[in-house]
C-alpha atoms as an extended CHARMM CRD file, in Angstrom:
* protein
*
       188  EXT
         1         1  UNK       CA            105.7070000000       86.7870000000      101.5580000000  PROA      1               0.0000000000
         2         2  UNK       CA            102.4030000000       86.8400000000       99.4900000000  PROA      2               0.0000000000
         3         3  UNK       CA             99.0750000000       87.3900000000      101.9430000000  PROA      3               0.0000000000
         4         4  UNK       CA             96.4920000000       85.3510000000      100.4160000000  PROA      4               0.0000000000
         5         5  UNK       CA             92.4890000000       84.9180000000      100.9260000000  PROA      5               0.0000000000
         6         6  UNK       CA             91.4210000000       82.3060000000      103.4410000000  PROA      6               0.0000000000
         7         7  UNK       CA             94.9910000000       82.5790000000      105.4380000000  PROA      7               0.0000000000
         8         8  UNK       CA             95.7160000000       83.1100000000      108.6380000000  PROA      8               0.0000000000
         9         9  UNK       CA             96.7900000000       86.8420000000      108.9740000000  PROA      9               0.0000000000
        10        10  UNK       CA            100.4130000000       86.5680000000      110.0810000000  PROA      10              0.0000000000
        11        11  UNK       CA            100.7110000000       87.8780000000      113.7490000000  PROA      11              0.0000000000
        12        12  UNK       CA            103.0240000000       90.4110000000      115.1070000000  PROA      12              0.0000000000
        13        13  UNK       CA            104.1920000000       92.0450000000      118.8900000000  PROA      13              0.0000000000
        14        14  UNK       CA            104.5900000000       95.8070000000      117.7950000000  PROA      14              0.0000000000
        15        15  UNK       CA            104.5090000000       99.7850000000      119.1790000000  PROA      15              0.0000000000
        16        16  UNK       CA            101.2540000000      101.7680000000      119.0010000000  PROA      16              0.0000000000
        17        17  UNK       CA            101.0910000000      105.3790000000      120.4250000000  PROA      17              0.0000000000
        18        18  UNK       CA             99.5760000000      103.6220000000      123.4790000000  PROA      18              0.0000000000
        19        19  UNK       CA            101.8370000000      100.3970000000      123.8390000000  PROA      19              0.0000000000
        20        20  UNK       CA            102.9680000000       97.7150000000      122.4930000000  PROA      20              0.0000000000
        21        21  UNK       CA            100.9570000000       95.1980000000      121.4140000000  PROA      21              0.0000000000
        22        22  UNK       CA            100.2440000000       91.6710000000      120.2660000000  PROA      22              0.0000000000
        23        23  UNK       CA             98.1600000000       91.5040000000      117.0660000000  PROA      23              0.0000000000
        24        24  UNK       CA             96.3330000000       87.9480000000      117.4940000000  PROA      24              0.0000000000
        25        25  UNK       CA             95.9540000000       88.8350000000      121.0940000000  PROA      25              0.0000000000
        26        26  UNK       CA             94.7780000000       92.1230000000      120.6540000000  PROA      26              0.0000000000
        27        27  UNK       CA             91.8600000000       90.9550000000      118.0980000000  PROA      27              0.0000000000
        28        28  UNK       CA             90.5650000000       88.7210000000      120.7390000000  PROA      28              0.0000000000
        29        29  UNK       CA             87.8270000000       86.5420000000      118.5350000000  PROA      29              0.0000000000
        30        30  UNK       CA             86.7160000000       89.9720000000      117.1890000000  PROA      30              0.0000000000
        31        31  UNK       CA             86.5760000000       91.0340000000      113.3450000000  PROA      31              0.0000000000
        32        32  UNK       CA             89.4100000000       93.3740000000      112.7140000000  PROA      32              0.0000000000
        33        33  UNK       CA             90.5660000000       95.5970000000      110.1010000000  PROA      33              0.0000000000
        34        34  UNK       CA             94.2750000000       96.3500000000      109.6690000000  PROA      34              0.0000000000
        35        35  UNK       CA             94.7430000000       99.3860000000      107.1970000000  PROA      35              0.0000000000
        36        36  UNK       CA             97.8270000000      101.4490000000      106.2910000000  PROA      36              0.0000000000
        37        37  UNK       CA             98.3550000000      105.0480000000      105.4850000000  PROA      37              0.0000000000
        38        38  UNK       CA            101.1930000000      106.8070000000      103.8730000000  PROA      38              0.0000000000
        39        39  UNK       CA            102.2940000000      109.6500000000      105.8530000000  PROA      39              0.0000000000
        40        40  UNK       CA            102.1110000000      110.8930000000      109.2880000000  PROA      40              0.0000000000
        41        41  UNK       CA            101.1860000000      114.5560000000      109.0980000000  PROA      41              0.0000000000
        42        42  UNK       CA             98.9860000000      115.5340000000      105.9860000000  PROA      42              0.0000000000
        43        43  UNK       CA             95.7390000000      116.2450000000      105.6400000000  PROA      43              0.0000000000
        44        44  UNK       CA             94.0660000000      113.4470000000      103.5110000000  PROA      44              0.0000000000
        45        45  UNK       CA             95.1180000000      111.0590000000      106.0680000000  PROA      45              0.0000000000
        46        46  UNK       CA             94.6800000000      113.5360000000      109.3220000000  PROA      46              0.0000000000
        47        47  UNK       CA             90.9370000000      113.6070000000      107.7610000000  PROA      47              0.0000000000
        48        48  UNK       CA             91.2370000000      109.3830000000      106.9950000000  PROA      48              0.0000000000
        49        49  UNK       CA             91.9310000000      108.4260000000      110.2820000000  PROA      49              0.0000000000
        50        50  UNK       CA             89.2960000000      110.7910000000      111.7800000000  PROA      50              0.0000000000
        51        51  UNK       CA             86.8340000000      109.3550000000      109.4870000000  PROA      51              0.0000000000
        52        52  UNK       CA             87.6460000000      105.8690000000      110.8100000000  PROA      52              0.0000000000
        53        53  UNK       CA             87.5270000000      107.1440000000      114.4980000000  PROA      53              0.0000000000
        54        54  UNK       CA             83.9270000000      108.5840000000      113.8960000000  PROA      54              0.0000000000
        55        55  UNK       CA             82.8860000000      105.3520000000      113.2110000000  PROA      55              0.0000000000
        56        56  UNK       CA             83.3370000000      103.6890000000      116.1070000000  PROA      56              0.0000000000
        57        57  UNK       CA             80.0150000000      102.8670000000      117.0340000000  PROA      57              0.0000000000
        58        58  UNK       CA             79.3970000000      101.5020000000      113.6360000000  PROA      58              0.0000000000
        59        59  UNK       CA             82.1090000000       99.2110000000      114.4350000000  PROA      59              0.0000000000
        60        60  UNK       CA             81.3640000000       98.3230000000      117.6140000000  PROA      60              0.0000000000
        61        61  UNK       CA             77.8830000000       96.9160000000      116.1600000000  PROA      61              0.0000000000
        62        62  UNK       CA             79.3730000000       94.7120000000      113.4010000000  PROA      62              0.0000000000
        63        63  UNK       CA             82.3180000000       93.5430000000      116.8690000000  PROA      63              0.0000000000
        64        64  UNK       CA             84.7360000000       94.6470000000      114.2920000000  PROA      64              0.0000000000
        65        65  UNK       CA             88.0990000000       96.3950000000      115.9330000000  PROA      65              0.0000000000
        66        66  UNK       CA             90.2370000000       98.6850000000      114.1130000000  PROA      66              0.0000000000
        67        67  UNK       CA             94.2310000000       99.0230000000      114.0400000000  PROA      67              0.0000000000
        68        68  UNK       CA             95.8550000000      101.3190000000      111.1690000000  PROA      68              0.0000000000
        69        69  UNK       CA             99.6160000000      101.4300000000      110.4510000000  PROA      69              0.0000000000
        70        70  UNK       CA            101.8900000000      104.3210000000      109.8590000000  PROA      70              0.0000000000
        71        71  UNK       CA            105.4340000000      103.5820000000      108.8840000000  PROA      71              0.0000000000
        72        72  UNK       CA            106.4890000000      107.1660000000      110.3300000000  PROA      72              0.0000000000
        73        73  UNK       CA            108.6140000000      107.0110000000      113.0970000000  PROA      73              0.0000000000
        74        74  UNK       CA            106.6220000000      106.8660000000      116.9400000000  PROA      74              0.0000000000
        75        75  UNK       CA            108.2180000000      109.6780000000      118.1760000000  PROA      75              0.0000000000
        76        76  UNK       CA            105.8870000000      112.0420000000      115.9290000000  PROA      76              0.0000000000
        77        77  UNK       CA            102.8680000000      110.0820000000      115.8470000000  PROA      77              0.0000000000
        78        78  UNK       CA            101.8640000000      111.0700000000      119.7460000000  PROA      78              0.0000000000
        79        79  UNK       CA            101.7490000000      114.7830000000      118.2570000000  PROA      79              0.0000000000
        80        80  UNK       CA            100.0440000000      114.0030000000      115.5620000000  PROA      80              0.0000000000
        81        81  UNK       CA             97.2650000000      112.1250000000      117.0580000000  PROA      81              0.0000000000
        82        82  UNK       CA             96.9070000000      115.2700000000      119.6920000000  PROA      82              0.0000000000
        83        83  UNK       CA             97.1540000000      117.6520000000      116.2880000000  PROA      83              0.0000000000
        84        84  UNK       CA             94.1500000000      115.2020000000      114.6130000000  PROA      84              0.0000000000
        85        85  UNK       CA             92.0560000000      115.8100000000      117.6130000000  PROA      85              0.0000000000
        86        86  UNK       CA             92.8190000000      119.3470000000      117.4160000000  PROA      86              0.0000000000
        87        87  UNK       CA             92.1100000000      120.2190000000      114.0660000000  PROA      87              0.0000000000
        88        88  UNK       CA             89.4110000000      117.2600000000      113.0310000000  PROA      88              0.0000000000
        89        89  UNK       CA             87.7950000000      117.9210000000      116.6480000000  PROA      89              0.0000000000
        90        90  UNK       CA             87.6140000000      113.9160000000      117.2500000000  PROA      90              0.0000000000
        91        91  UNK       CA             90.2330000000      111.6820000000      119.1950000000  PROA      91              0.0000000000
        92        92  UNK       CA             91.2960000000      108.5900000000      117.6660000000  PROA      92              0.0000000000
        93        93  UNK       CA             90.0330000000      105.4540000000      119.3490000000  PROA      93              0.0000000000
        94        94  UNK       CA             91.8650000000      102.6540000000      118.1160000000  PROA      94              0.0000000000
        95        95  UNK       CA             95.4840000000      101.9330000000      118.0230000000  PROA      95              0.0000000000
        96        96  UNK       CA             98.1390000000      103.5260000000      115.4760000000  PROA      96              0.0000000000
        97        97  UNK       CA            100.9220000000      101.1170000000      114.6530000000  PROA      97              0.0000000000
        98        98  UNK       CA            104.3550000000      102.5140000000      114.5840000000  PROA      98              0.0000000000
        99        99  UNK       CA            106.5330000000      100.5550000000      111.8780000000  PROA      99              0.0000000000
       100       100  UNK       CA            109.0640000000      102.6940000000      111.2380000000  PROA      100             0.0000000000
       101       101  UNK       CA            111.4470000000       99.5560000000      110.6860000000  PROA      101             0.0000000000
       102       102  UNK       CA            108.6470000000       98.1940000000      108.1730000000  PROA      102             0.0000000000
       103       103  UNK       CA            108.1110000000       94.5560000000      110.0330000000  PROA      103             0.0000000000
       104       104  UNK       CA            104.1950000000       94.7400000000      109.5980000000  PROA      104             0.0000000000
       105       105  UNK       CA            104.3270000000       96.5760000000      106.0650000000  PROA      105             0.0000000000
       106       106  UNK       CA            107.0220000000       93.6830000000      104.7420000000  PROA      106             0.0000000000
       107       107  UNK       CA            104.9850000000       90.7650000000      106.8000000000  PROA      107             0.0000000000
       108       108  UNK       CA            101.5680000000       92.0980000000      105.0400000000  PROA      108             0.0000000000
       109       109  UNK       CA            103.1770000000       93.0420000000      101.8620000000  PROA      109             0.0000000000
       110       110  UNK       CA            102.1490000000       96.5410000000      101.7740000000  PROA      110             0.0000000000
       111       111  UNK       CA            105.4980000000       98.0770000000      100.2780000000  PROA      111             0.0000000000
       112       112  UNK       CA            104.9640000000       97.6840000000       96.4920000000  PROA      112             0.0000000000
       113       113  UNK       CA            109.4970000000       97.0770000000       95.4670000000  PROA      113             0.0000000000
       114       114  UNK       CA            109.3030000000       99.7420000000       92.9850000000  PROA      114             0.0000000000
       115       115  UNK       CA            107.7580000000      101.7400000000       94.9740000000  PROA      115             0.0000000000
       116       116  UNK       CA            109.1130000000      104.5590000000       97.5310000000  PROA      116             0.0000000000
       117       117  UNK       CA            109.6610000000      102.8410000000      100.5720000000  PROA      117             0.0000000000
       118       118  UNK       CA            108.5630000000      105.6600000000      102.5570000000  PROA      118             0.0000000000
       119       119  UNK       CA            104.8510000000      105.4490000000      101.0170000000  PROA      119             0.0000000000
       120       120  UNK       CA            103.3070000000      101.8250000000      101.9250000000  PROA      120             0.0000000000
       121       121  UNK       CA            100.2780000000      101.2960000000       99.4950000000  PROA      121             0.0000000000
       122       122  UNK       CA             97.2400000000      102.1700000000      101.1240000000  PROA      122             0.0000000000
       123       123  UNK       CA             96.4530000000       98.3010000000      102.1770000000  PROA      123             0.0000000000
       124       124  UNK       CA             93.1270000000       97.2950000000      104.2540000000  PROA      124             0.0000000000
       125       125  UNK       CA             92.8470000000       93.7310000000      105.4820000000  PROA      125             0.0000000000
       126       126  UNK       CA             89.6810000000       92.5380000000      106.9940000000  PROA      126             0.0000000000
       127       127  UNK       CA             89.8340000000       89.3590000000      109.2170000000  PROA      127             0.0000000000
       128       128  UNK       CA             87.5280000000       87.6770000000      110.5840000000  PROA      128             0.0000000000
       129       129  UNK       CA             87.6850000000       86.0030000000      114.8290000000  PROA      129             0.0000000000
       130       130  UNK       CA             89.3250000000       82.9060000000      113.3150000000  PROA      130             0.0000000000
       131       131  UNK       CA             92.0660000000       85.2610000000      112.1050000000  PROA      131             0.0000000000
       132       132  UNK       CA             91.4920000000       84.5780000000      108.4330000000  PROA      132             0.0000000000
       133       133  UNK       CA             91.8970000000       87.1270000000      106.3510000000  PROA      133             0.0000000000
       134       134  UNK       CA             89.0120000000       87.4510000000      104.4340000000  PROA      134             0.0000000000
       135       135  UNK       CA             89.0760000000       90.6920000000      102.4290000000  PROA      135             0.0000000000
       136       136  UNK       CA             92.2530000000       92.5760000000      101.1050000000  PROA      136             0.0000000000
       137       137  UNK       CA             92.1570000000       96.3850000000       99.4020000000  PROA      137             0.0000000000
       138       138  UNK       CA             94.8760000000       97.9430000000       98.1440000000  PROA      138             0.0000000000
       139       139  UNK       CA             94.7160000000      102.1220000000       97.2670000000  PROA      139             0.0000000000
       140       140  UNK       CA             97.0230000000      103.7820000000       95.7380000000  PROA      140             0.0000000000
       141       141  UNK       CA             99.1130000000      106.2270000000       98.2460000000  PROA      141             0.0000000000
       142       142  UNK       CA             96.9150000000      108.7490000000       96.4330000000  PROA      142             0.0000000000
       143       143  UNK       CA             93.0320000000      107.1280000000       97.0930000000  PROA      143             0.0000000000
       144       144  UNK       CA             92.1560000000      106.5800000000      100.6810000000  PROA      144             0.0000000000
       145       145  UNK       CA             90.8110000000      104.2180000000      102.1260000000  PROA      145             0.0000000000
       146       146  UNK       CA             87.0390000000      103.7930000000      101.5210000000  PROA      146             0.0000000000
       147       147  UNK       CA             85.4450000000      103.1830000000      105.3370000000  PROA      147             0.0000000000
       148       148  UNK       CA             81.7740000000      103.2040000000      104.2330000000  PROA      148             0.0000000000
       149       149  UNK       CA             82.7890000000      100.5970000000      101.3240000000  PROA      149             0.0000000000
       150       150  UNK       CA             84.3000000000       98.3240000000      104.0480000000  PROA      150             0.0000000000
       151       151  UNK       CA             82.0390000000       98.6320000000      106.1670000000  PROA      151             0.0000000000
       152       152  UNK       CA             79.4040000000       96.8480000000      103.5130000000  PROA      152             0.0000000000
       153       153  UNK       CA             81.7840000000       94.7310000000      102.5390000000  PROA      153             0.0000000000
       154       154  UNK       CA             82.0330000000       93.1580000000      106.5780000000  PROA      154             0.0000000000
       155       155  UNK       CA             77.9340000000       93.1550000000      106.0360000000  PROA      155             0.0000000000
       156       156  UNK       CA             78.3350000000       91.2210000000      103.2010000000  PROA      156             0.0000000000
       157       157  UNK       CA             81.0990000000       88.7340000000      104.8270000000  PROA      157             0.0000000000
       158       158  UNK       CA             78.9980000000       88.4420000000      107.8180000000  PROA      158             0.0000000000
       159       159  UNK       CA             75.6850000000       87.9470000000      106.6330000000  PROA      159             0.0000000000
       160       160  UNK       CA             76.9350000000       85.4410000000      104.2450000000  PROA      160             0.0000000000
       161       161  UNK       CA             78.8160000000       82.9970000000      106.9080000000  PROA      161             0.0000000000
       162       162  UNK       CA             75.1940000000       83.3470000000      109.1320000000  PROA      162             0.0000000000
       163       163  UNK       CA             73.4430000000       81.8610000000      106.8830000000  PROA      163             0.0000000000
       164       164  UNK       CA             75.5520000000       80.3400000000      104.1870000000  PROA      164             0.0000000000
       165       165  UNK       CA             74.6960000000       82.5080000000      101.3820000000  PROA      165             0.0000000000
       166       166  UNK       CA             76.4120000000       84.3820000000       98.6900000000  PROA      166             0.0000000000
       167       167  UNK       CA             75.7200000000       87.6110000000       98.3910000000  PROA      167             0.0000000000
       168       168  UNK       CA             74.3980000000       89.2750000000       95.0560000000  PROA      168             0.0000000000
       169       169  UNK       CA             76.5370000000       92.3400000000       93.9000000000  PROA      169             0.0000000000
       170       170  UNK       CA             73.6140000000       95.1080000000       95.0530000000  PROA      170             0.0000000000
       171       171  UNK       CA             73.1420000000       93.2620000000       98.3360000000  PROA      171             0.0000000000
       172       172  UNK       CA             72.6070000000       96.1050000000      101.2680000000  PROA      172             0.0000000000
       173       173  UNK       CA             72.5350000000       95.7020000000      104.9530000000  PROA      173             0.0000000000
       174       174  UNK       CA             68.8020000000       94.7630000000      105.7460000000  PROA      174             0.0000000000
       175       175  UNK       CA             67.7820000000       92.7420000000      102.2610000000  PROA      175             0.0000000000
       176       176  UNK       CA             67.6170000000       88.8650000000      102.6800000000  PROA      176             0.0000000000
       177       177  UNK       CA             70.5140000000       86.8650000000      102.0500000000  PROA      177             0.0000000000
       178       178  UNK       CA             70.3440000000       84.3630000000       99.0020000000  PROA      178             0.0000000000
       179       179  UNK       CA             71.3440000000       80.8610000000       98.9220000000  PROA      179             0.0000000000
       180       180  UNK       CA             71.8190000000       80.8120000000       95.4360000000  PROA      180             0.0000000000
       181       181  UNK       CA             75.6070000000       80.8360000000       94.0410000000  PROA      181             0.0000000000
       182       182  UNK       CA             76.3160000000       83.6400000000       91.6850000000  PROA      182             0.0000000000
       183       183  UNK       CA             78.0320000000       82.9440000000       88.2610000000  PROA      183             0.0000000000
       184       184  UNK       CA             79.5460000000       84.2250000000       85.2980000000  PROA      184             0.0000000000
       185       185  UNK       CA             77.2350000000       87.6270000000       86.5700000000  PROA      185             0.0000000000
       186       186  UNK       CA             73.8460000000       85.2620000000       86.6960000000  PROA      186             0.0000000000
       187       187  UNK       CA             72.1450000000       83.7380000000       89.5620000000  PROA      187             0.0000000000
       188       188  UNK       CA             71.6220000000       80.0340000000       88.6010000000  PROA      188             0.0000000000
């Protein structure tokens, strides 16, 4: 299955560290972003998933909620969100899918087929409260994901459905929307 712009992001029931959960229920009309990592247990995404923790409040602001994936098994992920806490001295505050069995990395598409199974491509989806998916960025399983990058880009998104605008390429949070439609690299 191919995950396309404008779709509904395909919903799932599935373990986190602290439950199991429903995806479309969990969003609950909020923006979300559903990102994978590659492995359980290494410092680039230890450091990743801090990074996205810290953050919180800047989520919070823009109502967007956060769920990553890790196809690791759930038994070690308990430890490794104590050993993240430990070592990056923050807690994560958002729930840590455990696909072990790969339903939500096959549903979303984030195992490339010539790729190692064991090492989903890095894969963030942002969806908006209608559950449309709206944004999808794929890493390599050697670039992480880019938090500050997506956090403009849900800026953008939402400044551009309030007032019907698109959104020139060096728009920042604060400048005025346009209503003009951007072409070819031209406003016209």
């Amino acid at each position: 299955m191919t995950i396309q712009l404008g779709q509904t992001a395909p919903d799932f029931e599935q373990d986190t560290a602290n439950g199991s959960i429903r995806f479309h229920q969990w969003m609950k009309g909020s923006w979300c972003i559903l990102f994978s990592h590659p492995k359980d247990f290494t410092p680039v995404c230890m450091a990743e998933l801090a990074e996205a923790a810290r953050l919180k409040s800047e989520w919070a602001r823009r109502g967007v909620k956060i769920i990553a994936l890790s196809v690791d098994s759930s038994d070690g992920l308990a430890r490794w969100e104590r050993d993240i806490a430990q070592k990056q001295g923050l807690a994560l505050n958002f729930p840590v899918i455990t696909d072990a069995d790969r339903t939500v990395s096959t549903l979303y598409g984030m195992v490339h087929p010539s790729a190692e199974p064991s090492l989903p491509a890095r894969s963030a989806f942002v969806i908006d409260p209608s559950k449309k998916i709206r944004l999808i960025l794929t890493y390599l399983p050697s670039v992480c994901c880019n938090f500050d990058e997506m956090l403009g880009h849900v800026d953008r998104l939402q400044r551009s459905d309030a007032h019907k605008a698109s959104m020139p390429f060096d728009w920042r949070h604060g400048d005025a929307a346009t209503n003009e439609l951007c072409i070819s690299g031209r406003l016209s």
